[in-house]
MARDOTOR-575789 format. One line per field, with one value per residue: residue in one letter; x, y, z of N, C-alpha, C, CB in turn. Coordinates in steps of 0.02 Angstrom, whole numbers, plus 50000, padded with zeros to 5 digits. Glycine has a CB too. Layout:
BEGIN
rest [a, ...] $
npx [X, ...] $
npy [Y, ...] $
npz [Z, ...] $
capx [X, ...] $
capy [Y, ...] $
capz [Z, ...] $
cpx [X, ...] $
cpy [Y, ...] $
cpz [Z, ...] $
cbpx [X, ...] $
cbpy [Y, ...] $
cbpz [Z, ...] $
REM end
This chain:
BEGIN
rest [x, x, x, x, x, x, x, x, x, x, x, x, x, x, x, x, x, x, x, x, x, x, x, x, x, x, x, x, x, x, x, x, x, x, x, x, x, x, x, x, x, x, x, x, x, x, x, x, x, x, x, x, x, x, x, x, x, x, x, x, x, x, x, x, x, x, x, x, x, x, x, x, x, x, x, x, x, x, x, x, x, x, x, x, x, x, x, x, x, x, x, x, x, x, x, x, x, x, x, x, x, x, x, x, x, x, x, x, x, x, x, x, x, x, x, x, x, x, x, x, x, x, x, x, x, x, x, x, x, x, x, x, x, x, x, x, x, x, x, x, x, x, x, x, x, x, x, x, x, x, x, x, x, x, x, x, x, x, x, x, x, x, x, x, x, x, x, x, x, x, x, x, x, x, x, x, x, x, x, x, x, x, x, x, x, x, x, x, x, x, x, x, x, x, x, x, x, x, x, x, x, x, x, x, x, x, x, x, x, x, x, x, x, x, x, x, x, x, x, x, x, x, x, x, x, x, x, x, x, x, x, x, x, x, x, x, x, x, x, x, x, x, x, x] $
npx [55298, 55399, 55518, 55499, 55533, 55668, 55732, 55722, 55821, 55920, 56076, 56129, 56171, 56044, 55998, 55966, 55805, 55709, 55768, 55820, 55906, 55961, 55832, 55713, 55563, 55450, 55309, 55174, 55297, 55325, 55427, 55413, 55453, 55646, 55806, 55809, 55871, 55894, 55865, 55812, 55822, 55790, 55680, 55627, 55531, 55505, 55443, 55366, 55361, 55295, 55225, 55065, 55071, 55196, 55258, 55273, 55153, 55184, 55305, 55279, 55201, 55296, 55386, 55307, 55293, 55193, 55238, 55349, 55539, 55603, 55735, 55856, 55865, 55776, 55756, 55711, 55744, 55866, 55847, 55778, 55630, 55469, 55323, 55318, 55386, 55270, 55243, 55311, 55300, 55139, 55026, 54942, 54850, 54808, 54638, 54586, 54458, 54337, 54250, 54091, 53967, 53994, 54023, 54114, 54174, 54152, 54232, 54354, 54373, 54348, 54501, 54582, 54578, 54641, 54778, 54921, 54999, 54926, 54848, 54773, 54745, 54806, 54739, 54617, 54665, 54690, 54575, 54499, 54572, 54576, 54428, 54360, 54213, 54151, 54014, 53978, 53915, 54039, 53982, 53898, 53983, 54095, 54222, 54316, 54290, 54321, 54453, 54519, 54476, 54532, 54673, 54692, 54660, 54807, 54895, 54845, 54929, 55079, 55185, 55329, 55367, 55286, 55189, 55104, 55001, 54951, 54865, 54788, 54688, 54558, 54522, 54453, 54485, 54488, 54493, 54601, 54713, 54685, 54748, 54870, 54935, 54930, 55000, 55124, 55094, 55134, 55264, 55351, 55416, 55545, 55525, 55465, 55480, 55408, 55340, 55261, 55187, 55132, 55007, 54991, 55093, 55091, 55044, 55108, 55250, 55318, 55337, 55405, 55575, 55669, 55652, 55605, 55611, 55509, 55493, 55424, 55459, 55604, 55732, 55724, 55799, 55848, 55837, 55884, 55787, 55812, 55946, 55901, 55827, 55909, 55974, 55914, 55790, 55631, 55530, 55428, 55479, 55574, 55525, 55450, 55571, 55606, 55527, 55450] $
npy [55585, 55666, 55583, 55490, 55524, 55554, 55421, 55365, 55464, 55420, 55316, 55203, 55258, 55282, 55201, 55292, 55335, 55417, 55528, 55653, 55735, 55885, 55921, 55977, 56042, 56062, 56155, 56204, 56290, 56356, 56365, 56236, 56175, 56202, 56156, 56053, 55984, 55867, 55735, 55587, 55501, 55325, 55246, 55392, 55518, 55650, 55809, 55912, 56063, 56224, 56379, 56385, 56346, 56327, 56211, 56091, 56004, 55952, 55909, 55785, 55697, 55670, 55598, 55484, 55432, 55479, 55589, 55635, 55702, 55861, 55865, 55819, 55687, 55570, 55479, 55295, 55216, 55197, 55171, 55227, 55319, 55276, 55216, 55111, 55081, 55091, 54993, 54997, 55106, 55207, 55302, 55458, 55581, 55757, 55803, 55708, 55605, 55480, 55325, 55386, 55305, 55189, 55084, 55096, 54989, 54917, 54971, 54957, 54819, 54822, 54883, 54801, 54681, 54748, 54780, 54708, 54707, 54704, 54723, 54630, 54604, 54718, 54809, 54791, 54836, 54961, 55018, 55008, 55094, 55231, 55239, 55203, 55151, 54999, 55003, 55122, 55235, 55290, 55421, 55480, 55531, 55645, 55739, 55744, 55614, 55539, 55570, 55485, 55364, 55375, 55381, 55266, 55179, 55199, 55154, 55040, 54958, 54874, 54926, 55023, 55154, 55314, 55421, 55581, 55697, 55834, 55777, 55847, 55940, 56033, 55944, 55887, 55911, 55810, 55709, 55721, 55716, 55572, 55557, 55588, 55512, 55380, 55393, 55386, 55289, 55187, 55231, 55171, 55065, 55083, 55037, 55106, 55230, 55401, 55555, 55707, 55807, 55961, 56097, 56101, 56141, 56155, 56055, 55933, 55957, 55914, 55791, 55784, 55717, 55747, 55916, 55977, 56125, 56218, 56320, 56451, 56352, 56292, 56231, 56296, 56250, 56124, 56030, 55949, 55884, 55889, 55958, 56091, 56121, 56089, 56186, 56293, 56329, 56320, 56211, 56293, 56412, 56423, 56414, 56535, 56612, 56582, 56598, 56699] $
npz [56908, 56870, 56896, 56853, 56730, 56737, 56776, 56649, 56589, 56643, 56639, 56516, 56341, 56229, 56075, 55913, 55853, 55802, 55640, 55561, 55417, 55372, 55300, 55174, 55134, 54986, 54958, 54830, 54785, 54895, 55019, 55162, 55279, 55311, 55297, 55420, 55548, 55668, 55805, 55877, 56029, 56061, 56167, 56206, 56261, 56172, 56150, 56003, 55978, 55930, 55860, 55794, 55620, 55600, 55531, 55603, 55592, 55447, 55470, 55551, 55442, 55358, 55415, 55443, 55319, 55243, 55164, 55054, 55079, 55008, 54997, 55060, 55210, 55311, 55442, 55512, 55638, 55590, 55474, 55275, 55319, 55245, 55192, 55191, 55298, 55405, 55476, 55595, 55660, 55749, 55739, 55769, 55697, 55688, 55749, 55690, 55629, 55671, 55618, 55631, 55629, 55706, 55831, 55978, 55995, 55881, 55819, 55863, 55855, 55699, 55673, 55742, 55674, 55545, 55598, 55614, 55718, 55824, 56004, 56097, 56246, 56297, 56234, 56324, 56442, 56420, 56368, 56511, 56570, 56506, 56515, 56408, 56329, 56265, 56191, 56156, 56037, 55904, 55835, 55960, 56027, 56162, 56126, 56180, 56241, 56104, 56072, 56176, 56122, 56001, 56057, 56111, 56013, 55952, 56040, 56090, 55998, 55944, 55903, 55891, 55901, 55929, 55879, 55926, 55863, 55923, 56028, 56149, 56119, 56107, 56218, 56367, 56546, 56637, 56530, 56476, 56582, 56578, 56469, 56475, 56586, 56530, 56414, 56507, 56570, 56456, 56439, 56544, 56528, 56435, 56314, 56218, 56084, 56091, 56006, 56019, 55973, 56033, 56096, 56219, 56336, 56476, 56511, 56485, 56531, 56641, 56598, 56458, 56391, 56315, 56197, 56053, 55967, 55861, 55717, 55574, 55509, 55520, 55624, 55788, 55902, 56018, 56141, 56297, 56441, 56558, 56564, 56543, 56663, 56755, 56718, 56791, 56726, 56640, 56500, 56465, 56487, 56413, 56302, 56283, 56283, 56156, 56071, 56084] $
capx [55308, 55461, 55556, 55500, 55576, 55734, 55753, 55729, 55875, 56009, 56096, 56165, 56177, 56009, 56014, 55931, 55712, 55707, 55849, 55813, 55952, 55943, 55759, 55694, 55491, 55421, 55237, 55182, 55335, 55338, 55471, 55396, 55534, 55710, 55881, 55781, 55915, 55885, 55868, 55776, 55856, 55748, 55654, 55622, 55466, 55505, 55398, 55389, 55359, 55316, 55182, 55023, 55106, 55274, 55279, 55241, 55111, 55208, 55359, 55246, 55192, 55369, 55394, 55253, 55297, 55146, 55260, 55414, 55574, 55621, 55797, 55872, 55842, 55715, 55746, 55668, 55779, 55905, 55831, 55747, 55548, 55428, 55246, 55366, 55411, 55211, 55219, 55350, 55245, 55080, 55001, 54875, 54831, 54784, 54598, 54567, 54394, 54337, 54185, 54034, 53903, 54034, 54020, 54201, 54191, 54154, 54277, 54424, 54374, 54396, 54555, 54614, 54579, 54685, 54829, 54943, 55018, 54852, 54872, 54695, 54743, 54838, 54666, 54569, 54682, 54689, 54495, 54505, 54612, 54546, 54363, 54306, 54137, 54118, 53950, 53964, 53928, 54077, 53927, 53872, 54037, 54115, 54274, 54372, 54296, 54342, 54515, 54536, 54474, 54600, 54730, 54700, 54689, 54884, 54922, 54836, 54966, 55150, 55240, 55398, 55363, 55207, 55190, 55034, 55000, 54895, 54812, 54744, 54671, 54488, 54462, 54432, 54519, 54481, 54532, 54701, 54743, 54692, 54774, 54942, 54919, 54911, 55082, 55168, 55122, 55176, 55346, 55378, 55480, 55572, 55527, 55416, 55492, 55348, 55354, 55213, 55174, 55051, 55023, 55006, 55175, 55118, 55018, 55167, 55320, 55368, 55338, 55465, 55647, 55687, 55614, 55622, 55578, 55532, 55461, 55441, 55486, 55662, 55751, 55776, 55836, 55837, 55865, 55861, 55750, 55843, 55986, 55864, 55795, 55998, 55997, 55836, 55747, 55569, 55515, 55390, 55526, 55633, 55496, 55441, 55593, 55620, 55449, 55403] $
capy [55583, 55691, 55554, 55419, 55553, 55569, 55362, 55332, 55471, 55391, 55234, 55210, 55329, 55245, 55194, 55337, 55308, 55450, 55553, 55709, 55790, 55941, 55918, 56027, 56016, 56149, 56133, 56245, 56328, 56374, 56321, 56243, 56152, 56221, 56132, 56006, 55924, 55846, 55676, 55564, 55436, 55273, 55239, 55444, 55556, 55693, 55859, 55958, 56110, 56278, 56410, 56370, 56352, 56319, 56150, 56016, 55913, 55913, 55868, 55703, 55673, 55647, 55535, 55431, 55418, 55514, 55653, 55629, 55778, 55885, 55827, 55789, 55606, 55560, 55407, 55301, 55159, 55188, 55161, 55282, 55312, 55289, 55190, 55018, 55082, 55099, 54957, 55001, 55172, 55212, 55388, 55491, 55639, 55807, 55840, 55631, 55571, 55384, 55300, 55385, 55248, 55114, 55083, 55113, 54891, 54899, 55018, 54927, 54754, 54808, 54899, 54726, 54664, 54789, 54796, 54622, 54727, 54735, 54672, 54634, 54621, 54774, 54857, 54782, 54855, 55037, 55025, 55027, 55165, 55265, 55243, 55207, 55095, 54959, 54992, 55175, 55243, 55343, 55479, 55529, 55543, 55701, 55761, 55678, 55524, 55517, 55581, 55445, 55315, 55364, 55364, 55195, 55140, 55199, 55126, 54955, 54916, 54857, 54990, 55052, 55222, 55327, 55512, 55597, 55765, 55886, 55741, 55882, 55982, 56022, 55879, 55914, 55918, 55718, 55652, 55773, 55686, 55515, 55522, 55598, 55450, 55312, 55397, 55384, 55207, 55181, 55243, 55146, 55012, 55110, 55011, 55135, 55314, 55458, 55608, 55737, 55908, 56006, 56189, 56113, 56131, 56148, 55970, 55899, 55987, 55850, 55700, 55776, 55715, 55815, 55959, 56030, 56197, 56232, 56393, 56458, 56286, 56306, 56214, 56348, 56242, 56072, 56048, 55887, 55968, 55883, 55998, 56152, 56103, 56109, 56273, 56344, 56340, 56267, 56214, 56355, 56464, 56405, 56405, 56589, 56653, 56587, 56636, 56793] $
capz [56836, 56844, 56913, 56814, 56659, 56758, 56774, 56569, 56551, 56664, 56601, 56429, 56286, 56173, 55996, 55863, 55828, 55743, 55627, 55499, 55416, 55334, 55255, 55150, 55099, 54961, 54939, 54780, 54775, 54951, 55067, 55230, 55324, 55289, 55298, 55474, 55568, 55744, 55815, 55930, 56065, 56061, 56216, 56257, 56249, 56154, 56134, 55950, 56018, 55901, 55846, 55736, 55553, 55610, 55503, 55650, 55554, 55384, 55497, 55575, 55379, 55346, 55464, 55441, 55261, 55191, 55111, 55021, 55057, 54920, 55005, 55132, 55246, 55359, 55444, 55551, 55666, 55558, 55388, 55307, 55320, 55202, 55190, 55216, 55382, 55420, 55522, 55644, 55711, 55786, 55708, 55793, 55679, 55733, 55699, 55645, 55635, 55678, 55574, 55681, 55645, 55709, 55902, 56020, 56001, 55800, 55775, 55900, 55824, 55637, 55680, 55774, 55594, 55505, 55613, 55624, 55791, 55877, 56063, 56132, 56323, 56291, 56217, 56364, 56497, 56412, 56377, 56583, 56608, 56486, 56506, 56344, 56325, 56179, 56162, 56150, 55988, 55910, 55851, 56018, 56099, 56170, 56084, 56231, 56237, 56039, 56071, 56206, 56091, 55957, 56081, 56139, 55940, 55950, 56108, 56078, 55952, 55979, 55839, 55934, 55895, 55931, 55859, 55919, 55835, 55964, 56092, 56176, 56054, 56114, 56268, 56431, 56592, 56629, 56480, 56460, 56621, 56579, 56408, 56504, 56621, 56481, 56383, 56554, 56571, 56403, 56441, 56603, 56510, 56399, 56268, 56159, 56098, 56097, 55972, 56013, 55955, 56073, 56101, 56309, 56368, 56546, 56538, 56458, 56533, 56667, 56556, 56394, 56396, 56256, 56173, 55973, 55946, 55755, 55727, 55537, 55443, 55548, 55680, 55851, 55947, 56020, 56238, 56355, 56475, 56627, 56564, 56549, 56719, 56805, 56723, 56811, 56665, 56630, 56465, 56439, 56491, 56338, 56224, 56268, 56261, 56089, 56019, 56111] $
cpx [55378, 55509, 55569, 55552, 55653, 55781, 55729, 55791, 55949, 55992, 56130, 56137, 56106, 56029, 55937, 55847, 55720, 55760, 55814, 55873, 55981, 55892, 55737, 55641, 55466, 55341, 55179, 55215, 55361, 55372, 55421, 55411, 55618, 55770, 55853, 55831, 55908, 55887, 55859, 55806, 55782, 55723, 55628, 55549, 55491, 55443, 55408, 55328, 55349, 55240, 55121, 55065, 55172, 55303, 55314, 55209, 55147, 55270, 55345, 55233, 55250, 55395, 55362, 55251, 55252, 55166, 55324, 55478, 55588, 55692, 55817, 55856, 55795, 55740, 55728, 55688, 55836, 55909, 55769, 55672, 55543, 55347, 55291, 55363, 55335, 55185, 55270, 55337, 55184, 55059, 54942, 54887, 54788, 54691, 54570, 54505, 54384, 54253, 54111, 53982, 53925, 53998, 54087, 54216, 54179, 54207, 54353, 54426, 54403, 54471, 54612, 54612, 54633, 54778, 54870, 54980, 54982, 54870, 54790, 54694, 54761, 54783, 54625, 54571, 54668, 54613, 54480, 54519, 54582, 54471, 54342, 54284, 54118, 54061, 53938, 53956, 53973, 54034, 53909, 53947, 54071, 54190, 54349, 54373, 54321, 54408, 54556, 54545, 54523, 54662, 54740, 54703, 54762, 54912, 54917, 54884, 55030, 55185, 55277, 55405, 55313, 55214, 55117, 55049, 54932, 54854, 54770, 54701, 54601, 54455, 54479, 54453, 54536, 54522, 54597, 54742, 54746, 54733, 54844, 54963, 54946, 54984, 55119, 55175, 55151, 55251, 55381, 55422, 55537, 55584, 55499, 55467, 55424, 55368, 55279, 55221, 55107, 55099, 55017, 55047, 55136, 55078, 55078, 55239, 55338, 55369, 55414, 55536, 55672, 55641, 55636, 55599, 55584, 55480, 55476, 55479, 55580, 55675, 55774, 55779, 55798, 55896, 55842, 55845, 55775, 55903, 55947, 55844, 55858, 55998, 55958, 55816, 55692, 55581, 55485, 55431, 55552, 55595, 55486, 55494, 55647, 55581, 55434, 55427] $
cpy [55606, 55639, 55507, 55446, 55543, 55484, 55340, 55365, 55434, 55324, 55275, 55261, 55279, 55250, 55274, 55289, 55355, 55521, 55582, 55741, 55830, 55925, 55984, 56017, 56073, 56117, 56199, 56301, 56365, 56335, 56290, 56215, 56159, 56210, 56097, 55945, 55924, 55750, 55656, 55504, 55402, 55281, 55328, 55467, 55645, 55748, 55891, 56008, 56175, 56314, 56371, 56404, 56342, 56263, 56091, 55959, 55911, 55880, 55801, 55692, 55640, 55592, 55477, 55403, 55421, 55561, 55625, 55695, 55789, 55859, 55831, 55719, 55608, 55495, 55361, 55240, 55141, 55159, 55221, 55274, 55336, 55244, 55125, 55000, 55072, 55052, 54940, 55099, 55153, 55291, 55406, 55568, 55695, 55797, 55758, 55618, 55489, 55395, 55324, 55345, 55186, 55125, 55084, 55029, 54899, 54922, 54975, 54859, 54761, 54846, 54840, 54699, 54686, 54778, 54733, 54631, 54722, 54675, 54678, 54642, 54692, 54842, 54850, 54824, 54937, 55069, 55043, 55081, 55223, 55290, 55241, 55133, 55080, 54980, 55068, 55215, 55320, 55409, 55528, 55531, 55610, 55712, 55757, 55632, 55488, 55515, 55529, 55358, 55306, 55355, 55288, 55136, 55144, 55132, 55052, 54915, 54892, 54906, 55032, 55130, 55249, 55396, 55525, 55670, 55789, 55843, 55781, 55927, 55965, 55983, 55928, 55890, 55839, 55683, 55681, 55741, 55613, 55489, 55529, 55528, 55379, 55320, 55360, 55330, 55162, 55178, 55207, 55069, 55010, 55075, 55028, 55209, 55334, 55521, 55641, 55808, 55922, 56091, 56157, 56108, 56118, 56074, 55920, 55900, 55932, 55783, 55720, 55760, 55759, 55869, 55982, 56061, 56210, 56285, 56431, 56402, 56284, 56276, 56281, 56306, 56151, 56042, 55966, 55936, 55944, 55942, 56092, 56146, 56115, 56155, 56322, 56375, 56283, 56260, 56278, 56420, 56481, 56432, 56477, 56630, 56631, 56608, 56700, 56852] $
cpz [56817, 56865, 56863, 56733, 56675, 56743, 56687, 56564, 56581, 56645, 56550, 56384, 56229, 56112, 55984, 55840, 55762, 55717, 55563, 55484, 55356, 55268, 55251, 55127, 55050, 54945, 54893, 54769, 54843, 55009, 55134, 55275, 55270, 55331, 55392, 55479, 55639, 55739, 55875, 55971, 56056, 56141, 56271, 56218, 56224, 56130, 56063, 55977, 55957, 55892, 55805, 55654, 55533, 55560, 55555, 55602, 55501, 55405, 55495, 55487, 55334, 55384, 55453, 55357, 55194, 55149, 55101, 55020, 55007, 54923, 55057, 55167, 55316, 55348, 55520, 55590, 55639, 55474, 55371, 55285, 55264, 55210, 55217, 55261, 55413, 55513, 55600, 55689, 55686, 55775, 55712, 55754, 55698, 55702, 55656, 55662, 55620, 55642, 55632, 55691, 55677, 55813, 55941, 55999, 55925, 55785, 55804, 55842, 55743, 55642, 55697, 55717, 55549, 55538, 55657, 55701, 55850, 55944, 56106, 56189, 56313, 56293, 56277, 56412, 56469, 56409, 56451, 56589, 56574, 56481, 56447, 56343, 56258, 56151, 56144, 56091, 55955, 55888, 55918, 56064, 56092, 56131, 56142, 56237, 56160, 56034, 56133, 56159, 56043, 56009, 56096, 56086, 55948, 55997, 56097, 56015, 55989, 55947, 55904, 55943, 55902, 55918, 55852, 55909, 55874, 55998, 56122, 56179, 56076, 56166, 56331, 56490, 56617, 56588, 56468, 56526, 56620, 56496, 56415, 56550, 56578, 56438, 56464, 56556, 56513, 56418, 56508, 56579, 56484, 56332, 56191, 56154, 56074, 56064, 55996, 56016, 55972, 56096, 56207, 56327, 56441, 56568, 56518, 56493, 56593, 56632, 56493, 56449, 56360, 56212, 56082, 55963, 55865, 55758, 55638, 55488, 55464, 55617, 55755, 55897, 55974, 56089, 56272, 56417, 56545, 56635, 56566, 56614, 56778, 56807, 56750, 56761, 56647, 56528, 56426, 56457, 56430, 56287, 56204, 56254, 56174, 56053, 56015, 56075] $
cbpx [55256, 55481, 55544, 55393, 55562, 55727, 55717, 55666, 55879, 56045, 56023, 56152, 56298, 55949, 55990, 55996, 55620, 55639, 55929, 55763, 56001, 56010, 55694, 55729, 55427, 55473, 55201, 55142, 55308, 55289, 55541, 55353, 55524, 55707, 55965, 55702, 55994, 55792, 55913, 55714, 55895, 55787, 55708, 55696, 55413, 55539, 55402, 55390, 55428, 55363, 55211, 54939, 55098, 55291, 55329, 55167, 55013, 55222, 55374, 55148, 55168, 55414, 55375, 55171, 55311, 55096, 55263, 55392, 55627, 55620, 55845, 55842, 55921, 55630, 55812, 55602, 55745, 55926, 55792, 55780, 55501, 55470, 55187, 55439, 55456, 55175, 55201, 55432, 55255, 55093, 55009, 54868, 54819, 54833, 54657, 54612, 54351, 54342, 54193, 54006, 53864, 54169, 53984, 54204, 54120, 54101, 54268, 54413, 54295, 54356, 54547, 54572, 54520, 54649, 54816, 55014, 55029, 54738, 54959, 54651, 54799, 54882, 54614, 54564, 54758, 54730, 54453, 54543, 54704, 54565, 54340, 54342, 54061, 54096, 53894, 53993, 53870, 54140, 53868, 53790, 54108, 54113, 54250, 54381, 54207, 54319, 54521, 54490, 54423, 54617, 54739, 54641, 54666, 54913, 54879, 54747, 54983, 55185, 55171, 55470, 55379, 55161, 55233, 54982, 54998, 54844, 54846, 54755, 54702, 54470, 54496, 54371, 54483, 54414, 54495, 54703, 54726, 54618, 54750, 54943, 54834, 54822, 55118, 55159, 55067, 55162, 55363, 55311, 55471, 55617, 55511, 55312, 55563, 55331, 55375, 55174, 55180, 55007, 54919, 54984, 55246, 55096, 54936, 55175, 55329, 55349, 55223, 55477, 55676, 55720, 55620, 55622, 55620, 55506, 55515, 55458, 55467, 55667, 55807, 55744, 55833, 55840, 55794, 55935, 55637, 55877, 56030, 55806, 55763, 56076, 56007, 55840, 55795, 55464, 55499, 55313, 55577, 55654, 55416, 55408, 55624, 55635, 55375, 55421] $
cbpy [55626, 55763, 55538, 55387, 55647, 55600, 55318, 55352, 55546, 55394, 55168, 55140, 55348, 55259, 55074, 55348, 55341, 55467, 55486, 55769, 55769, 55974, 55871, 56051, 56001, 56198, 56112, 56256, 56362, 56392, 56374, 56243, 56041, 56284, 56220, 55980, 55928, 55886, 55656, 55549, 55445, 55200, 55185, 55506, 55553, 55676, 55911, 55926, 56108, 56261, 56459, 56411, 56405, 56296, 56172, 56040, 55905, 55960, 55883, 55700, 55724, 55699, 55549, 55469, 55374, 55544, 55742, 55612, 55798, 55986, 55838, 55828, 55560, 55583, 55383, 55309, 55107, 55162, 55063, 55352, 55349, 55276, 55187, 55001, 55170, 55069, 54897, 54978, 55271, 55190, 55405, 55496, 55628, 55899, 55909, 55557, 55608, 55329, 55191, 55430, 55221, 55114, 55025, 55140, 54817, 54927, 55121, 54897, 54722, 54836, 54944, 54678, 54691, 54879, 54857, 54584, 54786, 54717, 54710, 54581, 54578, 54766, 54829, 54727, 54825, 55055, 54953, 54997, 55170, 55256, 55289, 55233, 55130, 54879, 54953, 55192, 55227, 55331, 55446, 55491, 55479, 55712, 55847, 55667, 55489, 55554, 55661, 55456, 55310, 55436, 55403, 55180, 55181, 55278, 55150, 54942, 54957, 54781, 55073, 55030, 55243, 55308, 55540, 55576, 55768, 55937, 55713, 55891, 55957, 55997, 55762, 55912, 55966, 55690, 55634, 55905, 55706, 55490, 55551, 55673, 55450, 55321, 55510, 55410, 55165, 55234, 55332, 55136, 54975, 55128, 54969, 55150, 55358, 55478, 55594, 55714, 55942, 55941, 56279, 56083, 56215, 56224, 55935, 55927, 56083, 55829, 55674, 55872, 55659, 55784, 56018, 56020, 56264, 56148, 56445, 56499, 56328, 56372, 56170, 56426, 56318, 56049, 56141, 55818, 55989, 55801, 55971, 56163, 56024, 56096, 56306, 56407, 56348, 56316, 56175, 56361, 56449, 56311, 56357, 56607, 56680, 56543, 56618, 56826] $
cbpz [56801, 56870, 56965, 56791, 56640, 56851, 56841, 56499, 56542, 56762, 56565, 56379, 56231, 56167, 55949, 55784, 55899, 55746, 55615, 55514, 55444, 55311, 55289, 55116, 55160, 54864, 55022, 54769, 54727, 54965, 55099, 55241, 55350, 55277, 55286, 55454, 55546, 55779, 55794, 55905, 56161, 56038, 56243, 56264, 56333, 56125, 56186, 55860, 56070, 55832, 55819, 55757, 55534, 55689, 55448, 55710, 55521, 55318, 55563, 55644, 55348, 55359, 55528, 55468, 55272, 55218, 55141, 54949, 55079, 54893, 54970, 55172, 55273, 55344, 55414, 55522, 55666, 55599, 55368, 55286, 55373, 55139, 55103, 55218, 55415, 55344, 55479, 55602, 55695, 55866, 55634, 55893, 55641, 55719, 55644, 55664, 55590, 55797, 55558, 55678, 55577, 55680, 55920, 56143, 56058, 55750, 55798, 56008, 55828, 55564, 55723, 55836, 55562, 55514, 55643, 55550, 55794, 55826, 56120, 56129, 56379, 56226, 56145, 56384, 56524, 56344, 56359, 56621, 56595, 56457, 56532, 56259, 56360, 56180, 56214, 56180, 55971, 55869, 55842, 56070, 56107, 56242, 56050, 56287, 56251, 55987, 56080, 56263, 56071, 55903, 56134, 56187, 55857, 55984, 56178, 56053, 55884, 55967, 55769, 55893, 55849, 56005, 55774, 55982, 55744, 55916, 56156, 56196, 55967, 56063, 56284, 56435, 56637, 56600, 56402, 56477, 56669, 56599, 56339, 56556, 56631, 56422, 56358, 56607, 56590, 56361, 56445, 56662, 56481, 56430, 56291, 56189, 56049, 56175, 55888, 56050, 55859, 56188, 56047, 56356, 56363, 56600, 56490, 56396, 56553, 56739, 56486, 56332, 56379, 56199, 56231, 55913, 55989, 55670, 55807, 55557, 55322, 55549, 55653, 55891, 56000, 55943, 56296, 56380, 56471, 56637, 56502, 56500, 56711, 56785, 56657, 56866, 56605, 56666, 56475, 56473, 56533, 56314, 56216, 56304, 56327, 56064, 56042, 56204] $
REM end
């Protein structure tokens, strides 16, 4: 895996996916991202990386063009995001619930409906890898097999961008490997970038290229982890000794 990270960063310098600079969000009067400037090469897997409350998910909300900054730009291929952009990312929300009376095949099919991206081989092959069963109803499924199924809603699209907020949030040892598995093969063309914010650094830490630490609605810091990695330094190194 660490290799395959190593062969997306050599080559050329990529074009910009995603570009914040200096965003500011207040939400009843309360600041909760302040003066947010970073930026994402196209084709990499970036980690957002920070505490519970740090302002991760209103970050992804911004992105995805569900919140509007108080100022600053958010933009998203070089224009900037809003609902427009919708159809150029793929958004797995932390904590998302699928229709429980539907079946894993009711629920793919009207999604394949909804979404003019939808790639059916694409769904067939990840249905494989991931183990999830048409006939299975999303009700009785474990809180991995649901978090597989949303992943593979993302995945089964074409949208150039994919920002999953906490994938691993609650599943279980299986599926945290088969949903690490399924990004990776994602990224083996370098044709998708990957934004995700998880508290698992150490299931994550050879797959990120780059890392953003936000901590308190505040940028600390922002590392290509091949260059943290020269310096004998892990990820969870970095992170603790910015948090701790």
């Amino acid at each position: 895996m660490a290799q395959a990270s190593g062969a997306r960063a050599a080559g050329e310098k990529k074009a910009t996916a995603v570009k914040c600079d200096n965003v500011e969000v207040a939400i009843k009067r309360k600041l909760i991202l302040n003066g947010i400037s970073f930026d994402i090469p196209a084709g990499s897997l970036t980690g957002l990386l920070g505490p519970n409350g740090a302002g991760k998910s209103t970050l992804m909300r911004l992105l995805t063009g569900l919140l509007e900054p108080d100022s600053g730009r958010v933009e998203l291929f070089g224009r900037p995001a809003g609902t427009d952009r919708l159809g150029e990312l793929s958004f797995l929300p932390d904590r998302g619930q699928l229709p429980p009376h539907l079946t894993a095949g009711g629920w793919l099919d009207l999604a394949a409906g909804i979404y003019p991206d939808w790639n059916r081989e694409r769904e067939e092959e990840l249905a494989r890898e991931l183990g999830v069963y048409r006939d299975k109803k999303i009700g009785t499924m474990s809180r991995g097999e649901e978090a597989r199924l949303q992943l593979l809603t993302c995945l089964a699209r074409e949208a150039p961008l994919i920002i999953l907020d906490e994938p691993f949030a609650g599943v279980d040892m299986i599926s945290r490997e088969r949903i690490a598995s399924a990004v990776v093969a994602e990224m083996a063309d370098g044709q998708r970038t990957f934004l995700i914010a998880t508290h698992d650094i150490r299931e994550m830490e050879q797959l990120f290229d780059r890392i953003v630490l936000i901590g308190e609605g505040a940028i600390r810091g922002v590392h290509d982890v091949e260059e943290l990695r020269l310096g004998g330094r892990s990820v969870e190194s970095c992170y603790r000794d910015v948090f701790s």
